[in-house]
C-alpha positions as CSV (number, residue, x, y, z in Angstrom):
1,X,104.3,108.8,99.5
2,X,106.0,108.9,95.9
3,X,103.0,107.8,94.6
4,X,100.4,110.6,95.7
5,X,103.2,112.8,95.2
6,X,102.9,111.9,91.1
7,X,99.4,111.5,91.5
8,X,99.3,115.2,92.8
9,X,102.3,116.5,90.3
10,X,103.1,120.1,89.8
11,X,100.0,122.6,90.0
12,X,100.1,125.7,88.5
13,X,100.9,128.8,90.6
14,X,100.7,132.1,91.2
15,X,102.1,134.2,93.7
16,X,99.9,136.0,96.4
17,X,99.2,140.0,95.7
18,X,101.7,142.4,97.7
19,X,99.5,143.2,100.7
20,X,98.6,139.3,101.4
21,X,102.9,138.2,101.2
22,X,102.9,141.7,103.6
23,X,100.3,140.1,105.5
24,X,101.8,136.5,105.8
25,X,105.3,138.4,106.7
26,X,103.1,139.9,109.5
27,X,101.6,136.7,110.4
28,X,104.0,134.6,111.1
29,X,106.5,137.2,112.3
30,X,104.5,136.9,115.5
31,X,104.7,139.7,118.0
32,X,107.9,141.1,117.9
33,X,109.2,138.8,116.0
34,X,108.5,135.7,118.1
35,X,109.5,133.1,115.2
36,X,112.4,134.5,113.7
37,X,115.3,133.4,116.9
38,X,114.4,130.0,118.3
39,X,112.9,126.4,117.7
40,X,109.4,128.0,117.3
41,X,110.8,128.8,113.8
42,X,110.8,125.3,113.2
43,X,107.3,123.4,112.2
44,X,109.2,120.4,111.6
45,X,112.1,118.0,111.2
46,X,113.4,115.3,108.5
47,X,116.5,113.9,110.0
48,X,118.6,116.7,110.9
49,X,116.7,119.0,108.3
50,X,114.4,122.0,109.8
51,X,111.2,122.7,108.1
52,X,110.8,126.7,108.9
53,X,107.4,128.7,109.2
54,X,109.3,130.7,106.3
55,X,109.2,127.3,104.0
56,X,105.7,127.2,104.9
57,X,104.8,130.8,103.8
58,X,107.0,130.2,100.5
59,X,104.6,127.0,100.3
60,X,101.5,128.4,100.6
61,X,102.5,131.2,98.1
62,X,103.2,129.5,95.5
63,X,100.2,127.1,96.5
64,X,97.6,130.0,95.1
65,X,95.9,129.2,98.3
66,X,94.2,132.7,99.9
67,X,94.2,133.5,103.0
68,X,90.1,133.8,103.1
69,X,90.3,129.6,102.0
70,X,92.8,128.7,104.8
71,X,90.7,130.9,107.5
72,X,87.3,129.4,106.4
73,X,89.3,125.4,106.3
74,X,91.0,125.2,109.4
75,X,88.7,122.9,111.2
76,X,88.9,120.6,108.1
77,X,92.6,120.3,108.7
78,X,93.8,122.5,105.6
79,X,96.8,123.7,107.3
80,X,98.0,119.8,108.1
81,X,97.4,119.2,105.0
82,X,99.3,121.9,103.3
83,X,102.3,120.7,105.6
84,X,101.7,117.0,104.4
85,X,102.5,118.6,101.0
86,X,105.4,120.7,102.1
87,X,107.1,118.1,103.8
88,X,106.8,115.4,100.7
89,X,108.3,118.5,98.7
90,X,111.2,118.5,101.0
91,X,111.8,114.7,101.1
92,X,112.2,114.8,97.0
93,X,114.7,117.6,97.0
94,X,116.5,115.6,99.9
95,X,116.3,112.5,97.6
96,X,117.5,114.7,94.9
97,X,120.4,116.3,97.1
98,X,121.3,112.6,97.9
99,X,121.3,111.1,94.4
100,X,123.4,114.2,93.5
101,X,120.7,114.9,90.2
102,X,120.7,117.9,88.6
103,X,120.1,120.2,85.4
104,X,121.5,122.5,83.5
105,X,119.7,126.3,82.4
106,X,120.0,125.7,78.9
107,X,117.8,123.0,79.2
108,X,115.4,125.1,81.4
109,X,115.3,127.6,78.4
110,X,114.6,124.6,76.0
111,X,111.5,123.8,78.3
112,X,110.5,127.2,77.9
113,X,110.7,127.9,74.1
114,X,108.9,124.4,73.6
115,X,106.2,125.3,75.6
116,X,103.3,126.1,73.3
117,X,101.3,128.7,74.9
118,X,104.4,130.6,74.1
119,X,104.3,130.3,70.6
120,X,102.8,132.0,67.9
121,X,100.6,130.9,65.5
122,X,103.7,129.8,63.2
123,X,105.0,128.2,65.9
124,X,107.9,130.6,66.5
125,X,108.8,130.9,70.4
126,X,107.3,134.7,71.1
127,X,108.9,136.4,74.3
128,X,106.0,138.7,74.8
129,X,103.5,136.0,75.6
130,X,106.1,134.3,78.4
131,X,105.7,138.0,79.7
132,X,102.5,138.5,79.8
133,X,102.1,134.7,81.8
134,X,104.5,136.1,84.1
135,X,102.9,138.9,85.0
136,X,99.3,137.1,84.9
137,X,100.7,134.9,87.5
138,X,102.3,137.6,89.6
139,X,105.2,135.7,88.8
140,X,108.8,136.7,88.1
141,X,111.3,134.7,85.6
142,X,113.6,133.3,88.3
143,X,110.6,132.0,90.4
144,X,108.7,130.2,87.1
145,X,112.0,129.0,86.0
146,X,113.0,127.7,89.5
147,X,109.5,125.9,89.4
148,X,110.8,124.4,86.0
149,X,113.9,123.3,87.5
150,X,112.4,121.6,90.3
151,X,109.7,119.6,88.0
152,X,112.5,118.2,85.5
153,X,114.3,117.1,88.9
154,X,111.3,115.4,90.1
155,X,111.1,113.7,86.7
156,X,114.9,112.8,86.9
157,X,114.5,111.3,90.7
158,X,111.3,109.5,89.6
159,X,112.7,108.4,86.4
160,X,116.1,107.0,88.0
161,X,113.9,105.0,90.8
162,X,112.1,103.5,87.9
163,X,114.8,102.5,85.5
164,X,115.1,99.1,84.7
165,X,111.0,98.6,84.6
166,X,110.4,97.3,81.2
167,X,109.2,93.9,81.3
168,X,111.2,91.8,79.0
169,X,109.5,91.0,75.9
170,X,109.1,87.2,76.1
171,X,107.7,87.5,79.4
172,X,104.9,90.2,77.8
173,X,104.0,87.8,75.3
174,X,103.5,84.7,77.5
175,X,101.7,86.8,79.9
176,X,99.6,88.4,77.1
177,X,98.9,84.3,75.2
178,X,98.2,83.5,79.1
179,X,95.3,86.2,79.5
180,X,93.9,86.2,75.6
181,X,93.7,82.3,75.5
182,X,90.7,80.1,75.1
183,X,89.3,78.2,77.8
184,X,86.7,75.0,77.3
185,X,84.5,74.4,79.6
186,X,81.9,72.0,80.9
187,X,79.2,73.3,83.5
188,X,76.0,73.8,85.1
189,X,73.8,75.5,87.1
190,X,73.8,73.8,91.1
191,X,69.9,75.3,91.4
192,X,68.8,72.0,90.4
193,X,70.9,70.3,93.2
194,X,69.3,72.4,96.3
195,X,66.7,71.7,97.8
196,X,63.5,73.4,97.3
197,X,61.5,75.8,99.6
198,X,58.7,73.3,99.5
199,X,60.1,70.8,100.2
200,X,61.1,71.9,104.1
201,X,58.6,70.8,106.3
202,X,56.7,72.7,109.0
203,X,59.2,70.6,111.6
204,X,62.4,71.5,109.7
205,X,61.2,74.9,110.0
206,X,60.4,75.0,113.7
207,X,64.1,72.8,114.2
208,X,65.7,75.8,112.5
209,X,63.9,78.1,114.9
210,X,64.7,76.7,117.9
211,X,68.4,76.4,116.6
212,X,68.8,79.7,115.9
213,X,65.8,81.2,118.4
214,X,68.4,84.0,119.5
215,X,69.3,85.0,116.5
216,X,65.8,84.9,115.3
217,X,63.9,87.0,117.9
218,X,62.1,90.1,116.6
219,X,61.5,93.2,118.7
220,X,57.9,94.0,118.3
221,X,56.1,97.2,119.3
222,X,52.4,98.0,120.3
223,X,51.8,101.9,119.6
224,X,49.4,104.4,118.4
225,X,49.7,107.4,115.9
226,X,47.7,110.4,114.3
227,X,48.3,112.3,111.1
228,X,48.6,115.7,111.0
229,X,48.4,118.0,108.3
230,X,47.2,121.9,107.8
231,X,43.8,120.2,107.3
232,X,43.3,118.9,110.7
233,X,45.1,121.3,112.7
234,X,44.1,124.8,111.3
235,X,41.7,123.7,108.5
236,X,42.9,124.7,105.5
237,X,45.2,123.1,103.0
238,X,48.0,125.5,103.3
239,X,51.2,124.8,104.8
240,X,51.6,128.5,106.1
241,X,53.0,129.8,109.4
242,X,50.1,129.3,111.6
243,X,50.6,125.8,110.9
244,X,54.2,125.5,111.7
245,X,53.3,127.7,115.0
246,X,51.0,124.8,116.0
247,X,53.7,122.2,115.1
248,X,56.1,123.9,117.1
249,X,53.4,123.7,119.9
250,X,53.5,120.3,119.7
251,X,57.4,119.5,120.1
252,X,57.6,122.1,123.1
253,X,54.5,120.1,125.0
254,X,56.5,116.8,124.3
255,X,60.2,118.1,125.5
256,X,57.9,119.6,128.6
257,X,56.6,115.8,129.6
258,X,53.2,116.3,128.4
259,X,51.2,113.2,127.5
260,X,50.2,111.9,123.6
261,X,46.7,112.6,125.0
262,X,46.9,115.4,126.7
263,X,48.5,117.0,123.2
264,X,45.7,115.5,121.2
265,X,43.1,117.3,123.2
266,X,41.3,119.5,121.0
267,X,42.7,118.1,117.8
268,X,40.0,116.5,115.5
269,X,42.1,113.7,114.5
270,X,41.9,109.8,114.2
271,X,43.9,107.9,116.5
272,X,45.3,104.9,115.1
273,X,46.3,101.9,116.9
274,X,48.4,99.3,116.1
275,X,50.1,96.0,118.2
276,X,52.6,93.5,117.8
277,X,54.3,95.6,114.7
278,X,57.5,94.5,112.9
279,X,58.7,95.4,109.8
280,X,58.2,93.0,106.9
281,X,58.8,92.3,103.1
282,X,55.3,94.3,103.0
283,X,56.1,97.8,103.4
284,X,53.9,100.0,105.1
285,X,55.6,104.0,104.9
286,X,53.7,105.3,108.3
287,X,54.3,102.3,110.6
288,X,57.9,101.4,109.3
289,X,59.2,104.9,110.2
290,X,57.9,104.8,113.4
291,X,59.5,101.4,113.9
292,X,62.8,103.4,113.0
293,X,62.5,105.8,115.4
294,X,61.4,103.4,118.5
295,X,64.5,104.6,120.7
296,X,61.9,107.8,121.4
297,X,58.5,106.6,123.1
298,X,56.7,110.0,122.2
299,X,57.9,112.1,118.7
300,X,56.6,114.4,116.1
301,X,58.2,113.1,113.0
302,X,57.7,114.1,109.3
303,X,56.5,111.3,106.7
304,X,55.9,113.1,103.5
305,X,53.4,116.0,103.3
306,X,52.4,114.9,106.7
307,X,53.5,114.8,110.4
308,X,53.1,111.9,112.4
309,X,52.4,111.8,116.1
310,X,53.4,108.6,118.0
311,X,53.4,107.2,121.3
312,X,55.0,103.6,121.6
313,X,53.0,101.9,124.5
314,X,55.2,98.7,124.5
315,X,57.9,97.1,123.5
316,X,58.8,93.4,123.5
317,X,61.0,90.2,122.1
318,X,59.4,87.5,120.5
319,X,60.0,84.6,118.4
320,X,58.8,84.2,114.5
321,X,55.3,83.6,114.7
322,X,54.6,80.9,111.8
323,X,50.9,81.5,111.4
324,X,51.9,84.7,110.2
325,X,52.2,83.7,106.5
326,X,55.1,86.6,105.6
327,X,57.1,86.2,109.3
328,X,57.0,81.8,107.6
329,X,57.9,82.7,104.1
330,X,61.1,85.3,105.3
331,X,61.9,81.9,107.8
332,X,61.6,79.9,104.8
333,X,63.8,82.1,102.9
334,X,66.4,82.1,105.2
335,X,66.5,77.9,105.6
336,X,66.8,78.0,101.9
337,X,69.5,80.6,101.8
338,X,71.5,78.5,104.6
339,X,71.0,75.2,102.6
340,X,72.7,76.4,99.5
341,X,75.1,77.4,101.7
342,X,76.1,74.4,103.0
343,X,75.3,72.3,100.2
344,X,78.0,74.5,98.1
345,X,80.6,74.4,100.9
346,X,80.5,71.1,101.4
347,X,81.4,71.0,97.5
348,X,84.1,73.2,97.8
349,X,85.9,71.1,100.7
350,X,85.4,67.8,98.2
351,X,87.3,70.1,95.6
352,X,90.1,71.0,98.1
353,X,90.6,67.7,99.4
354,X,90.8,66.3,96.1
355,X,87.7,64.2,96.6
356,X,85.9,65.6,93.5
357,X,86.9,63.7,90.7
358,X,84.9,63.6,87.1
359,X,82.6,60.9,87.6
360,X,81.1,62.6,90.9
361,X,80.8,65.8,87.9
362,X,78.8,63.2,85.8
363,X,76.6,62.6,88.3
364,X,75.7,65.9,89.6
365,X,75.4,67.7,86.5
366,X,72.9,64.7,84.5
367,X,71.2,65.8,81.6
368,X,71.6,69.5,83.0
369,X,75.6,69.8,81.7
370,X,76.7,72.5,79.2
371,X,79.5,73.0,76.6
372,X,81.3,76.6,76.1
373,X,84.6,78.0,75.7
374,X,85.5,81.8,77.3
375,X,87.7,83.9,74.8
376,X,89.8,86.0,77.1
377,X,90.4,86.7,80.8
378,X,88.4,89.5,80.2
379,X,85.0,87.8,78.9
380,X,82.3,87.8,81.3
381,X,79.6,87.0,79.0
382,X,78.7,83.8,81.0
383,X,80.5,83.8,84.3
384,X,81.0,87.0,86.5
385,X,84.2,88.7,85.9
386,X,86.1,87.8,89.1
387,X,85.3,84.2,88.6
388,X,86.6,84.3,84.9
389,X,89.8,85.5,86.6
390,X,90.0,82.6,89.2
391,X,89.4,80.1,86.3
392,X,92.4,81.5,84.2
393,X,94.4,81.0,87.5
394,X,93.4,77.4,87.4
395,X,95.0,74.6,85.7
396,X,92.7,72.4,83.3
397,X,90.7,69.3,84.7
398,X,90.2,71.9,87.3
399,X,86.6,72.2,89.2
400,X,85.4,75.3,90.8
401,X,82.3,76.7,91.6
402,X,81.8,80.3,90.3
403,X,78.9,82.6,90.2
404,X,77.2,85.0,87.4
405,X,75.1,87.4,89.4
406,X,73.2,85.5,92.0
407,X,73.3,81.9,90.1
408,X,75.7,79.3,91.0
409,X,77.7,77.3,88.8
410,X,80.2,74.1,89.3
411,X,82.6,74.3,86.1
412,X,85.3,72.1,84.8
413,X,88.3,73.3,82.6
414,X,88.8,70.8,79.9
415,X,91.3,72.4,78.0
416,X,93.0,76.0,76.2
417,X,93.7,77.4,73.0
418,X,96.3,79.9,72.3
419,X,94.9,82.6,70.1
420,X,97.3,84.5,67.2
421,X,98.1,87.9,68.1
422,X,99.3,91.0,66.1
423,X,102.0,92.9,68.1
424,X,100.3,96.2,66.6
425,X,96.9,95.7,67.7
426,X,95.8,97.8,70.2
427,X,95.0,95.6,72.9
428,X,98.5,94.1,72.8
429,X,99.8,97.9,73.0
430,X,97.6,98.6,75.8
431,X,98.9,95.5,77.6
432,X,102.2,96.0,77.7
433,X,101.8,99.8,78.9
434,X,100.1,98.2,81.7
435,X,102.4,95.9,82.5
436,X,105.3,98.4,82.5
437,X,103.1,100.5,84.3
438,X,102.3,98.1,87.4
439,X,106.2,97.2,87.7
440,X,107.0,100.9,87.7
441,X,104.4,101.0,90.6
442,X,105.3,98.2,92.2
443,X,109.1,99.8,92.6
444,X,107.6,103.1,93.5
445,X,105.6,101.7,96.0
446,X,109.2,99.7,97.6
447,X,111.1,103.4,97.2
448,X,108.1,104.8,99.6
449,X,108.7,101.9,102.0
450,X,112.5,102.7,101.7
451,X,111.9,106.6,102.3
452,X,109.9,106.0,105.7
453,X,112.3,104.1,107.0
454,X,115.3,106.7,106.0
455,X,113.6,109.7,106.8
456,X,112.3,110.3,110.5
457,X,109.6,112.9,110.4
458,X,108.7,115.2,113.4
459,X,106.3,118.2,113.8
460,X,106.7,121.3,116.2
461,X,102.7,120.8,117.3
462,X,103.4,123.9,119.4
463,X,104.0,125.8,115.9
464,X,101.2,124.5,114.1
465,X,98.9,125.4,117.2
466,X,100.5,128.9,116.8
467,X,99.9,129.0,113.0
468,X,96.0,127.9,113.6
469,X,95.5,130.7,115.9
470,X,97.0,133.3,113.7
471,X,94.9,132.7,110.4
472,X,91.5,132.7,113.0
């Protein structure tokens, strides 16, 4: 909550012209005056804390928001929304009310002669410009000052929850050594450890098939198709109404039940068949897009410049046929795929049950090891970024498999270096911001936790029905 509120922050606003604040008077005065006695004044709740329709229309004044914008929004749930917002602006100055924060108007009047769009070119605070904003904004001084009051508050009630976020110093700099330090490294790449398509045999293959025959099973479909284009249907090249017209002919005789051949009659055309389809690595535009579509036995569907009629005449479950050369490779592929898999797992259990020691290293890497060092947490020059992370996480005469793209590595840490660093530099400055930053978060995030558990929110639907039907 605190945190979308910053993220949102104060927007600049304006006040509605005379007739639309008439208008919203009108509005949610109801018929004679059917909000102004009762609970249907009330659109919500906090605690013991009404939320009136008339804190709504101040809302939505200041908000800028026209009436036209609300109408035409409604069904994307603009007017929830602009009570989401009203409501977090009510739980602040509750938060305010209960932390007992305030300001003073002289500092109100400070804010205003620093502002800058005030000033003229020498710098000198000129009271004709704040005028001329005011009345820009169909604003008047006690309403932009208010607005002023209410932002330094925020700032206060934000800046009180946050106090005491600094990270200490010593803390920054071990952190910072921690993230900026050297790691060596021994590795290399497991590909030469898996085995290779090749090598699996037609029996393997068909074992895997039968294993997995479930999984496995392809839904295949006989059907045949024509192409039609202004050519064939009215001969000419032209895409012009008449040819629409005739397209139109053709998805009013399949909605009525009409056959594919009935349709085709009279339609020079080539009728192309086609059985036992499934898609495959080799892509075929027509025939794929049918397959897409297969939930509909006869369509008219568009593929390009062209419209394809289709009828599907069967469809069916079958296993991977292997004497189709593409259907064996993808099968191939997939046994390979599920090798690595297991072959790395099975690593990865040895690593976490402290069965992987250096000399089993030794003897998987061979000739095939490599020597490097990473400079910073932040170096992904060999090693994807998220497993340069993991790494720094890890302590040294660690192993751990990590990835760079779609290549597989096993890796051991064999030591660090601490690297100097200059307090000044820019990174360092970065760093700490951004560790001051995520604390501050961190606590934010805790206060919004705190704040739904000590405020009980609850809307008047009724009221929110009856503002909906007013702006239709």
């Amino acid at each position: 909550m605190i945190e979308k509120l910053k993220e949102l922050g104060w927007k600049k606003t304006g006040g509605f012209l005379v007739m639309a604040v008439v208008a919203f008077a009108f509005i949610f005065g109801g018929f004679g005056g059917g909000f102004s006695t009762n609970n249907q004044n009330n659109i919500a709740k906090i605690n013991k804390t009404n939320v009136t329709t008339q804190d709504f229309i101040d809302y939505v004044n200041q908000s800028g928001i026209s009436q036209e914008v609300i109408r035409d929004n409604l069904d994307n749930n603009i007017i929830e929304e602009l009570l989401s917002g009203l409501i977090s602006t009510k739980l602040i100055d509750l938060e305010i009310n209960d932390f007992d924060l305030s300001i003073n108007e002289r500092t109100i009047l400070k804010n205003i002669k620093r502002n800058k769009n005030f000033h003229d070119e020498n710098g000198a605070f000129q009271r004709i410009k704040y005028e001329k904003f005011l009345l820009s904004n169909n604003m008047s001084a006690a309403m932009f000052e208010l607005q002023l009051k209410n932002r330094e508050l925020q700032k206060h009630l934000f800046d009180f929850i946050g106090a005491g976020t600094i990270t200490p110093n010593f803390l920054i700099e071990n952190n910072f050594e921690e993230n900026n330090k050297s790691l060596d490294i021994e590795y290399f790449d497991m590909e030469t450890l898996y085995k290779t398509k090749e090598d699996y045999t037609d029996n393997e293959i068909e074992v895997f098939i039968d294993e997995n025959k479930d999984q496995l099973k392809r839904e295949y479909i006989d059907f045949k198709y024509v192409i039609l284009n202004p050519k064939n249907l009215i001969g000419i090249q032209e895409f012009n109404q008449e040819f629409f017209d005739e397209i139109d002919s053709i998805e009013n005789k399949i909605s009525q039940g009409i056959t594919f051949e009935t349709i085709l009659k009279g339609i020079n055309v080539e009728i192309i068949e086609v059985n036992q389809f499934v898609p495959s690595s080799s892509k075929q535009i027509n025939e794929d897009l049918i397959y897409s579509k297969k939930t509909s036995k006869i369509d008219l569907i568009e593929s390009g410049d062209n419209f394809l009629l289709y009828n599907i005449d069967n469809q069916y479950d079958r296993a991977p046929n292997l004497n189709d050369e593409i259907i064996k490779r993808e099968i191939v592929e997939l046994i390979y795929q599920k090798g690595k898999f297991d072959y790395n797992r099975k690593i990865i259990e040895e690593i976490q049950d402290k069965k992987f020691d250096n000399s089993k290293f030794e003897e998987l890497a061979g000739y095939n090891k490599k020597y490097s060092s990473i400079n910073s947490i932040e170096d992904n020059n060999i090693f994807d970024i998220n497993s340069v992370k993991m790494l720094y996480a890890m302590p040294e005469n660690s192993f751990a498999l990590v990835n760079k793209e779609q290549n597989i590595f096993l890796v051991k840490i064999t030591g660090s270096n601490k690297n100097s660093f200059n307090k000044t530099d820019e990174k360092y400055i970065k760093f700490v911001n951004t560790q001051n930053t995520n604390n501050r978060k961190s606590i934010l995030q805790s206060y919004d936790q705190l704040l739904n558990t000590k405020y009980q929110v609850q809307l008047n639907q009724k009221t929110i029905d009856r503002l909906k039907n007013y702006f239709k």
